[in-house]
N, C-alpha and C positions, 0 to 999 in steps of 0.2 A: 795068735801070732800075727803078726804085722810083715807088711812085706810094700814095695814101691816097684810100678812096673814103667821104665821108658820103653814106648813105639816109637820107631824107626824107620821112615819110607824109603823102603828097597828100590825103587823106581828114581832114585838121587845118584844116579853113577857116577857126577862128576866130584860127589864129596871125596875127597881126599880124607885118610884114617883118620888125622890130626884133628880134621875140623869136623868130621863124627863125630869124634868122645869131645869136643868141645858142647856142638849141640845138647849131647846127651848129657854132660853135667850143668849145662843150663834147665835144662829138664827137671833135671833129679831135683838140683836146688830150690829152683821154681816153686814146685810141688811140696818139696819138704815144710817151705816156708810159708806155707800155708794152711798144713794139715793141724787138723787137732792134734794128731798121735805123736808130732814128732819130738817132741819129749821122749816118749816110751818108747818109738821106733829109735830112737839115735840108744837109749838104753840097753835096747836088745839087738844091739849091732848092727843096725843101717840093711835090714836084708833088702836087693833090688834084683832086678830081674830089667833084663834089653834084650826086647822081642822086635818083629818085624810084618810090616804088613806091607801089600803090593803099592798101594799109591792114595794119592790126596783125599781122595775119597771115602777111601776105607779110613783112612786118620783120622778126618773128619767125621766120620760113623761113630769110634771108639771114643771120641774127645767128647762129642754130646751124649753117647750110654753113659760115660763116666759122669760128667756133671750133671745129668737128672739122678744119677746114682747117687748126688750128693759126695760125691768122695773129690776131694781137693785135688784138684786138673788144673795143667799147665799146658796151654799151644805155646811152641818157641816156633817163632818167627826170624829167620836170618837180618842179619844190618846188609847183607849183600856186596861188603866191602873187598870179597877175593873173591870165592868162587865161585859161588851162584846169585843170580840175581837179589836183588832188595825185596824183604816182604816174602821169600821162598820159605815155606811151612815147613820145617823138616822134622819135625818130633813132637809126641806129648808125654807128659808126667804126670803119671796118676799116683795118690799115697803121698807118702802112707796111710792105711788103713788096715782095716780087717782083711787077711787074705782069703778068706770065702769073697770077700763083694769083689774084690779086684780079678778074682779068675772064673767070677760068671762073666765078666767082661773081655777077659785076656784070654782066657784056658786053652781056646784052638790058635791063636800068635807063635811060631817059630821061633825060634833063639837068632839072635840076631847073626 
């Protein structure tokens, strides 16, 4: 089974919802559009998963597990044009792939 996980820095209070699920389907797509799988993942219904981690750090931890992991990663970077600064890191897209490699990496991540 195939599965796509966006992270999510919780330490972003000023994002407004709108521009969350903005972020997070630059992610998704990101990601998608890069993966081997996503042939077979759009086949077997697009499954994704929006977890959360404390801050930039931790983002940046899971964004390089995931690319030595070899599994197709997206850093989204904001344009900065409304609410937070230019160049502010607010998400990554991992996947699709295999959901074993994605939840050695993801498995302890909160629901967003």
């Amino acid at each position: 089974m195939l599965k796509q996980v966006i992270i999510v820095r919780s330490d972003l209070k000023k994002l407004g919802k709108g521009k969350l699920a903005a972020q997070v389907a630059h992610a998704a797509v990101s990601s998608a559009e890069i993966s081997k799988f996503k042939k077979q993942w759009m086949a077997e219904g697009q499954k994704k998963v929006v977890v959360k981690c404390e801050n930039i750090n931790d983002l940046l931890e899971i964004y390089e597990r995931s690319r030595t992991s070899s599994i197709a990663t997206s850093l989204i970077q904001d344009a900065g044009l409304t609410e937070i600064p230019p160049g502010t890191i607010t998400c990554v897209g991992i996947g699709p792939d295999e959901e074993q490699k994605i939840d050695k990496i993801t498995k302890n991540l909160k629901l967003l």
